[in-house]
BAFI-3210 file (N, C-alpha, C; in Angstrom, 3 decimals, decimal comma, padded with zeros to 6 digits):
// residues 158
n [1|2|3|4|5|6|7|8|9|10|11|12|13|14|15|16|17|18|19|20|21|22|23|24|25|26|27|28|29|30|31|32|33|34|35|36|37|38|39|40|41|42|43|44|45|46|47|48|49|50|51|52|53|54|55|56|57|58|59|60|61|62|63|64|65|66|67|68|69|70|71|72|73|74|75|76|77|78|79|80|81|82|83|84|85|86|87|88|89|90|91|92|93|94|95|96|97|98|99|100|101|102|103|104|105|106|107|108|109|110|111|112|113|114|115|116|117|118|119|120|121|122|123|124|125|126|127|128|129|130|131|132|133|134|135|136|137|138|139|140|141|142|143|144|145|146|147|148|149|150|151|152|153|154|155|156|157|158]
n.u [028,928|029,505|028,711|030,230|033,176|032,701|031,927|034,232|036,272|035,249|035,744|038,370|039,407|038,204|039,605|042,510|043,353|042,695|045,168|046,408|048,993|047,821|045,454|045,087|044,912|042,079|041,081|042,151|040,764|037,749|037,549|037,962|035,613|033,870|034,564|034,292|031,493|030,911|031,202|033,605|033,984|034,313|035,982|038,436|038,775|039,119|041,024|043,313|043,521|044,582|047,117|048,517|048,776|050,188|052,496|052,879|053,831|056,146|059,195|059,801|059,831|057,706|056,855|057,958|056,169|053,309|053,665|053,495|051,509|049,191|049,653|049,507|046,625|045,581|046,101|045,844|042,459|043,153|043,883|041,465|039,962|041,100|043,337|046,331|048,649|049,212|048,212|050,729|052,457|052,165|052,365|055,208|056,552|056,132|057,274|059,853|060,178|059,830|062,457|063,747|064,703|064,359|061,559|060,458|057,896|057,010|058,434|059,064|060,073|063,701|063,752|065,033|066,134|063,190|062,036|060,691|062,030|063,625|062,262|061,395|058,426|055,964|054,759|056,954|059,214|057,699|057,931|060,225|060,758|059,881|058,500|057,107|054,441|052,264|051,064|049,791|047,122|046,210|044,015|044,634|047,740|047,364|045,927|047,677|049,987|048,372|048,270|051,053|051,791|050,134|051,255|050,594|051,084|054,192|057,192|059,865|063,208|065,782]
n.v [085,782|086,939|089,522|090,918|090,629|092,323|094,372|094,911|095,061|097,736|099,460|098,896|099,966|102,508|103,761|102,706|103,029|102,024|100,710|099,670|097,601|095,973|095,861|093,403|090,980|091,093|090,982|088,721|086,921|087,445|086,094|083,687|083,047|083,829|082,063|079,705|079,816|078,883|081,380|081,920|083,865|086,844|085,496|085,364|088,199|089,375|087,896|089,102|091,377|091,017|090,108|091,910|094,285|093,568|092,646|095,440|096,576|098,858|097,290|095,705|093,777|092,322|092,043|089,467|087,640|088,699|088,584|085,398|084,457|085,457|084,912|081,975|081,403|082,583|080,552|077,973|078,613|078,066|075,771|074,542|075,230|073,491|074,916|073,961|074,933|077,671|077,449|075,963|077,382|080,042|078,861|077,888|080,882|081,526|079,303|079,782|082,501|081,547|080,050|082,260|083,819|086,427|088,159|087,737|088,589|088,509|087,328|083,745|081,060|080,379|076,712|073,973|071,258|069,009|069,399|067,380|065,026|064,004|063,024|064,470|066,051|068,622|069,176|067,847|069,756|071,740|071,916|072,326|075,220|076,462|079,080|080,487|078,240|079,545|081,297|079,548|077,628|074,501|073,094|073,672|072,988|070,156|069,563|071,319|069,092|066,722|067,187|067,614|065,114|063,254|064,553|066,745|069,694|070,713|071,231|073,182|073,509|076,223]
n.w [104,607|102,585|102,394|104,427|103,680|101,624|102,145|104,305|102,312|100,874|103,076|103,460|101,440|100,678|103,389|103,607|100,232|097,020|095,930|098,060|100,014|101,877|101,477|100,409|101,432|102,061|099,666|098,997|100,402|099,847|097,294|097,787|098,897|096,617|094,557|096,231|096,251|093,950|091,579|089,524|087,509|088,892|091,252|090,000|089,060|091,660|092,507|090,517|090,551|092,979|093,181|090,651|092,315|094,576|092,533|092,220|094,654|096,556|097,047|099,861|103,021|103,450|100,937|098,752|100,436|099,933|097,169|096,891|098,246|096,657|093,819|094,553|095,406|093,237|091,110|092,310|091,412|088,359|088,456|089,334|087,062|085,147|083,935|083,441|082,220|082,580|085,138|086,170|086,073|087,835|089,476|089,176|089,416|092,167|093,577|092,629|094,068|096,381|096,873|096,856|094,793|092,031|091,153|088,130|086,174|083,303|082,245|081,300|082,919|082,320|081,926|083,419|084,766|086,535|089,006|090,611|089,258|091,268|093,107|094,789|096,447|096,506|098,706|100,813|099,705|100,347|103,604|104,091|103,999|106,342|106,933|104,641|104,560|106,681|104,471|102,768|101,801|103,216|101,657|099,084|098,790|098,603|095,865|094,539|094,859|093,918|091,497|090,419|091,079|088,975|086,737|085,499|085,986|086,474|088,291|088,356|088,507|088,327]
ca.u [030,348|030,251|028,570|031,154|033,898|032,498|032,445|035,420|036,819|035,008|036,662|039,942|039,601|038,067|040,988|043,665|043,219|042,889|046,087|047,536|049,091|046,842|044,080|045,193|044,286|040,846|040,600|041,481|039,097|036,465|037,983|037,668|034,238|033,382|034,915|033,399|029,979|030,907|031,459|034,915|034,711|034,322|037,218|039,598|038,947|039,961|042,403|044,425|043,940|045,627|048,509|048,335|049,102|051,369|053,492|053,262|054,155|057,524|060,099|059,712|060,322|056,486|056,250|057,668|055,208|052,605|053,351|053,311|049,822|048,308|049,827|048,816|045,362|045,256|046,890|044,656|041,817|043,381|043,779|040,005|039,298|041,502|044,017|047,618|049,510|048,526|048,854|052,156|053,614|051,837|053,243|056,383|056,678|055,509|058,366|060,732|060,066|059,866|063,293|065,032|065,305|063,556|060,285|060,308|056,319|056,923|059,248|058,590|061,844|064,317|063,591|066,154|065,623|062,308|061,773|060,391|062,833|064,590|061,751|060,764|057,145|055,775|054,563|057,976|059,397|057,607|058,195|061,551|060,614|058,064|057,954|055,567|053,166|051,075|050,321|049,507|046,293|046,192|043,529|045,490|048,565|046,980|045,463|048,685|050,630|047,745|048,454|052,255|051,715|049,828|052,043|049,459|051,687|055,608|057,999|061,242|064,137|066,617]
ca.v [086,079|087,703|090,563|091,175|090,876|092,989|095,587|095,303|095,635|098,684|099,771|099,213|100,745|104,115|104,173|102,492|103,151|100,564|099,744|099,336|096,135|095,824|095,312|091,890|090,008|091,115|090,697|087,142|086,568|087,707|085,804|082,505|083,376|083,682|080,339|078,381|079,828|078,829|082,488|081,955|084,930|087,207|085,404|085,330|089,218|089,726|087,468|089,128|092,349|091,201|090,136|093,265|095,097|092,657|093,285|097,063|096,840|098,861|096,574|095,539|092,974|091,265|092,177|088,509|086,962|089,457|087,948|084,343|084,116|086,039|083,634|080,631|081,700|082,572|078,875|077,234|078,973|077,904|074,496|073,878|075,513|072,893|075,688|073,581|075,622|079,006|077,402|075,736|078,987|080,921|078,268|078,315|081,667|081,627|078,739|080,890|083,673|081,005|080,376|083,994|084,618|087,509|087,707|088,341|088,320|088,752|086,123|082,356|080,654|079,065|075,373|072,928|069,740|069,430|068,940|065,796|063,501|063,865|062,656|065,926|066,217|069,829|069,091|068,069|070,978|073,606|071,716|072,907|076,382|076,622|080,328|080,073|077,214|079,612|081,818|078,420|076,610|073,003|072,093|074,344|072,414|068,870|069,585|071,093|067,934|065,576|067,954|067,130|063,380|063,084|064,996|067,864|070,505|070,220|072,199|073,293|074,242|077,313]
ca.w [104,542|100,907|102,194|105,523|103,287|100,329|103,410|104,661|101,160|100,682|104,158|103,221|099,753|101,680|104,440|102,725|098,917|096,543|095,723|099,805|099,812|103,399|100,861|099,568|102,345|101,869|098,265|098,643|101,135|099,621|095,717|098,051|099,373|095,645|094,262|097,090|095,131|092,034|090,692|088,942|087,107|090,293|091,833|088,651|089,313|092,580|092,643|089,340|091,356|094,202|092,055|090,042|093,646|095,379|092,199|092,492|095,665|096,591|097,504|101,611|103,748|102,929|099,569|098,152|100,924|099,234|096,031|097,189|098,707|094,987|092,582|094,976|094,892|091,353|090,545|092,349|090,837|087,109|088,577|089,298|085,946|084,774|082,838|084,372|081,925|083,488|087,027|086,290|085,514|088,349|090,780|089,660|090,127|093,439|093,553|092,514|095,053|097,838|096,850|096,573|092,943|092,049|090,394|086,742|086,004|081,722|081,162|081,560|083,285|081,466|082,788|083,361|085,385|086,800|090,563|090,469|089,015|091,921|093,979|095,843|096,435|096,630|100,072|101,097|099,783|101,483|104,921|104,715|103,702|107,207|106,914|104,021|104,601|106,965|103,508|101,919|102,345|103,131|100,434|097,813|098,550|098,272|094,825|093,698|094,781|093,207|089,981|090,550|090,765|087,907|085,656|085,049|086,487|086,851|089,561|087,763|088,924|087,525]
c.u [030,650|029,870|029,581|032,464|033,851|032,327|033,186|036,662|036,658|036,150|038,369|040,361|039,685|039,637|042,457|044,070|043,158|044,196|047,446|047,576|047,906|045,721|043,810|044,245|042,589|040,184|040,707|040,405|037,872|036,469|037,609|036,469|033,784|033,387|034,212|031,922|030,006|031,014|033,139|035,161|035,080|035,623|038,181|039,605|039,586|041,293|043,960|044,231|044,746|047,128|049,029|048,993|050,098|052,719|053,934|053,713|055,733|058,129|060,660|059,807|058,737|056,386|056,592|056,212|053,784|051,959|053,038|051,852|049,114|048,667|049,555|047,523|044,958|045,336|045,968|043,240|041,888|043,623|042,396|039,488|039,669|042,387|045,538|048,417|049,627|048,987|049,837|052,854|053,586|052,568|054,785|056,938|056,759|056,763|059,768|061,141|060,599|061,382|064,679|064,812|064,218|062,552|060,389|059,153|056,208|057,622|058,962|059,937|062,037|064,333|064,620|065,169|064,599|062,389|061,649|060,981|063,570|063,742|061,149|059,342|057,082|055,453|056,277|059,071|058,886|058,048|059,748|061,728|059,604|057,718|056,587|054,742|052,341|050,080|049,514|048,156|046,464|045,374|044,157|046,651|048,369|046,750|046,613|049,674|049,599|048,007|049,761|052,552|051,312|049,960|051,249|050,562|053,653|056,251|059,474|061,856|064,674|068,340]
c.v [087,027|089,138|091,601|091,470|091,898|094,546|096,169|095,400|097,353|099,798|100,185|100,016|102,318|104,388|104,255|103,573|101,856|099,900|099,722|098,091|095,539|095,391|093,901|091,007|089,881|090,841|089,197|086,314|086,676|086,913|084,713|081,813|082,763|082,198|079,939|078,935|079,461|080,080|082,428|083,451|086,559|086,826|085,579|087,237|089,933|089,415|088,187|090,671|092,345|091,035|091,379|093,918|094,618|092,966|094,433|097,434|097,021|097,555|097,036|094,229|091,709|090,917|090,698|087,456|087,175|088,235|086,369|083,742|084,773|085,326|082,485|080,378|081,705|081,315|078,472|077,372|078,386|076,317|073,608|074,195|074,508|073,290|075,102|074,154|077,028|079,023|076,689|076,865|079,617|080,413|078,079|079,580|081,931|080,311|079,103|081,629|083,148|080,924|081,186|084,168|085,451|087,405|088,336|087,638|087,960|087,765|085,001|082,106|079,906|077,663|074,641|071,520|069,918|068,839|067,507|064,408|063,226|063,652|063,620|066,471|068,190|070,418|069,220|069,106|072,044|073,447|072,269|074,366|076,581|078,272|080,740|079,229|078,367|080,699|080,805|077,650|075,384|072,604|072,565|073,677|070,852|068,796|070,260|069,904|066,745|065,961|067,468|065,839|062,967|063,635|066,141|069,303|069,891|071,307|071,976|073,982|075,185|076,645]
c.w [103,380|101,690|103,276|104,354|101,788|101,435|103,855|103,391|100,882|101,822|103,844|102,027|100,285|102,543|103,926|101,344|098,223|095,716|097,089|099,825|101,271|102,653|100,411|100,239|102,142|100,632|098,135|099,179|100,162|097,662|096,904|098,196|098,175|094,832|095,231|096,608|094,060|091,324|090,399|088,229|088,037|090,916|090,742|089,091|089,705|092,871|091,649|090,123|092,328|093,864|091,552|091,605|094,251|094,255|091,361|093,711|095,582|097,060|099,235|101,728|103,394|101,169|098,744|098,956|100,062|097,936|095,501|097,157|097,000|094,255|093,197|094,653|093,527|090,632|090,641|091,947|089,562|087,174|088,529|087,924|084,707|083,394|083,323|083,143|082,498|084,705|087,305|086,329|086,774|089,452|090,992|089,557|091,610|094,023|093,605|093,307|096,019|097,895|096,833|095,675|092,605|091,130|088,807|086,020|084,163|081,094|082,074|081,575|081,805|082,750|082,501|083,999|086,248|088,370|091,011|090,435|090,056|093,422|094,989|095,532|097,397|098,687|101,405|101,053|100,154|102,737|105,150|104,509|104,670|107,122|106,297|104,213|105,027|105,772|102,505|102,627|102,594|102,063|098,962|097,972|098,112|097,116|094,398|093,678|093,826|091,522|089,679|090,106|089,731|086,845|084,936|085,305|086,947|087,384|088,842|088,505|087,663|086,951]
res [x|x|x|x|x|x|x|x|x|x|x|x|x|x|x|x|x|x|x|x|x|x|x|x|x|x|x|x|x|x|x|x|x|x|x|x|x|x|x|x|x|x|x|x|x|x|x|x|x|x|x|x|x|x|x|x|x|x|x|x|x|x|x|x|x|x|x|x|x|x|x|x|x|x|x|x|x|x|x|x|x|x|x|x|x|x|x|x|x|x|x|x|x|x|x|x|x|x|x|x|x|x|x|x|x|x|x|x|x|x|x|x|x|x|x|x|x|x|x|x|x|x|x|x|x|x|x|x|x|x|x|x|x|x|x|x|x|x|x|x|x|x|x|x|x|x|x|x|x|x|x|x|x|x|x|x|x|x]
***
């Protein structure tokens, strides 16, 4: 699989260029590939490239989806590395987005009341947001809810 998708990277880099948001898809592929080998620093790579691109991307109709799926990935990446300040942030960004409010990558929200106290599991909240789930993995959402539950990671509201 690494070497198909280290192909079709190349591919899209040639046709595309390398910063066509069309490339993402392939960069995370091939950042998941890597993590499921154990190469973290390889995926930490790709993945902060696809980010990096998703938010250079003009302003279109995908581009928060874009930016959704690259800070999920990246999270969950900083989650197994066991960095939950890093992938609190990245998720609620990516929180943020899911919600409308526009992405501001340089500043860390102002937090108010945190998601939680009010009983709302991360799971539960995307089900009512179904648009996104299919950019969302299932085992990347389980391990951010087990992060949730056990107070490792917290979901703020604005």
């Amino acid at each position: 699989a690494e070497s198909n998708y280290q192909q079709a990277m190349l591919l899209d880099e040639n046709l595309l260029g390398a910063q066509d948001p069309e490339t993402i898809t392939t960069l995370n592929n091939l950042a998941l590939v890597y993590e499921a080998q154990n190469k973290q620093l390889e995926a930490e790579t790709l993945y902060k490239r696809a980010l990096q691109i998703a938010e250079s991307t003009p302003d279109s109709a995908n581009k928060r989806q874009l930016l959704v799926l690259a800070l999920a990935n990246l999270s969950g990446l900083y989650i197994d590395q066991s960095d939950y300040i890093e992938a609190g942030y990245l998720l609620n960004r990516a929180v943020l987005l899911i919600d409308g409010e526009p992405d501001r990558p340089k500043a860390r929200p102002a937090l108010k009341k945190p998601y939680k106290t009010q009983k709302l599991t991360l799971i539960s909240w995307l089900l009512n947001r179904p648009h996104f789930i299919p950019l969302l993995c299932l085992p990347r959402l389980l391990i951010w809810q087990k992060c949730i539950v056990s107070n490792k990671i917290t979901i703020w509201q604005r």
